[in-house]
C-alpha positions as CSV (number, residue, x, y, z in Angstrom):
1,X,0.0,0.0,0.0
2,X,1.3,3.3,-1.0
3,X,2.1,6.0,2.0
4,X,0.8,10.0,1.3
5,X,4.8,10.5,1.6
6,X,4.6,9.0,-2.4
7,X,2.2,11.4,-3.6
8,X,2.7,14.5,-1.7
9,X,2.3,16.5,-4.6
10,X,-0.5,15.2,-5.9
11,X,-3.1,18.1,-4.7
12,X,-0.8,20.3,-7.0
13,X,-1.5,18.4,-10.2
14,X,-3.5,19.3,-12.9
15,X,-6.0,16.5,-14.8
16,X,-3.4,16.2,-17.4
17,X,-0.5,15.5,-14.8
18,X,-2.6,13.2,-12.8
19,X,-3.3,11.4,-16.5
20,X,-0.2,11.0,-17.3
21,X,0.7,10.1,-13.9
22,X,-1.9,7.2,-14.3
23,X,-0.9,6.2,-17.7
24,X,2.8,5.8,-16.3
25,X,1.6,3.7,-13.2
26,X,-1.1,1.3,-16.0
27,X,2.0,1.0,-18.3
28,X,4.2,0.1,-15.8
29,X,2.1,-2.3,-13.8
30,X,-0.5,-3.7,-15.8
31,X,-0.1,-7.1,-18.1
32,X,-1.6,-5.2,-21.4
33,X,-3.2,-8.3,-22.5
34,X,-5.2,-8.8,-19.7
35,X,-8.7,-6.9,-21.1
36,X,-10.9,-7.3,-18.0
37,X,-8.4,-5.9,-15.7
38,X,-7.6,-2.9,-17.3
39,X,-11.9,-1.9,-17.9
40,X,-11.6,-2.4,-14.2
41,X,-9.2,-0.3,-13.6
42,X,-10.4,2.3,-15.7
43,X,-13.6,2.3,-14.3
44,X,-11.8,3.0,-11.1
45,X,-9.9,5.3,-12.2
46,X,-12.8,7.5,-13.3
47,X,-14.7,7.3,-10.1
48,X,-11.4,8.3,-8.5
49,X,-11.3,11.5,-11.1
50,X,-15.2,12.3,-10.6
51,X,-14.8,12.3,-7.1
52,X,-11.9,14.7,-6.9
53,X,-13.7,17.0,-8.9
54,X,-16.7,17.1,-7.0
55,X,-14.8,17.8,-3.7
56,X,-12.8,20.4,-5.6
57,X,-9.3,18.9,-4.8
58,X,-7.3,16.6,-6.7
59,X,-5.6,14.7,-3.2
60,X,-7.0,11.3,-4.3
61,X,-5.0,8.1,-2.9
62,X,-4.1,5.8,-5.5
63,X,-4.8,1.7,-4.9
C-alpha cells in the first residue's frame, strides 16, 4: 500500500498531470493483455477523477 509520503504532490496536479501520472503507473504495472483488468481499472480510475472533482481537490489516494 502506497504512503501519502509518495504522492505528496499530488493536490498540486493538474488533470493532465494526474493522466499522465496514471498512464505511467497502468503502463508500468498492468499485463496489457489482460482486457478485463484494465476496464476495471479504468472504471476505477474515473470514479477516483469524478470524485476529486466534485470535492474540488485533486488529493486522491491511488490503490
Amino acid at each position: 500500500m502506497q504512503t501519502r509520503q509518495g504522492f505528496s504532490d499530488l493536490a498540486e496536479l493538474t488533470l493532465d498531470d494526474l493522466g499522465q501520472h496514471l498512464i505511467q503507473i497502468l503502463i508500468c504495472h498492468l499485463p496489457l493483455c489482460d482486457l478485463i483488468y484494465l476496464k476495471k481499472f479504468i472504471l476505477l480510475l474515473k470514479f477516483y477523477i469524478i470524485n476529486a472533482v466534485r470535492r474540488k481537490r485533486l488529493n486522491v489516494i491511488l490503490l
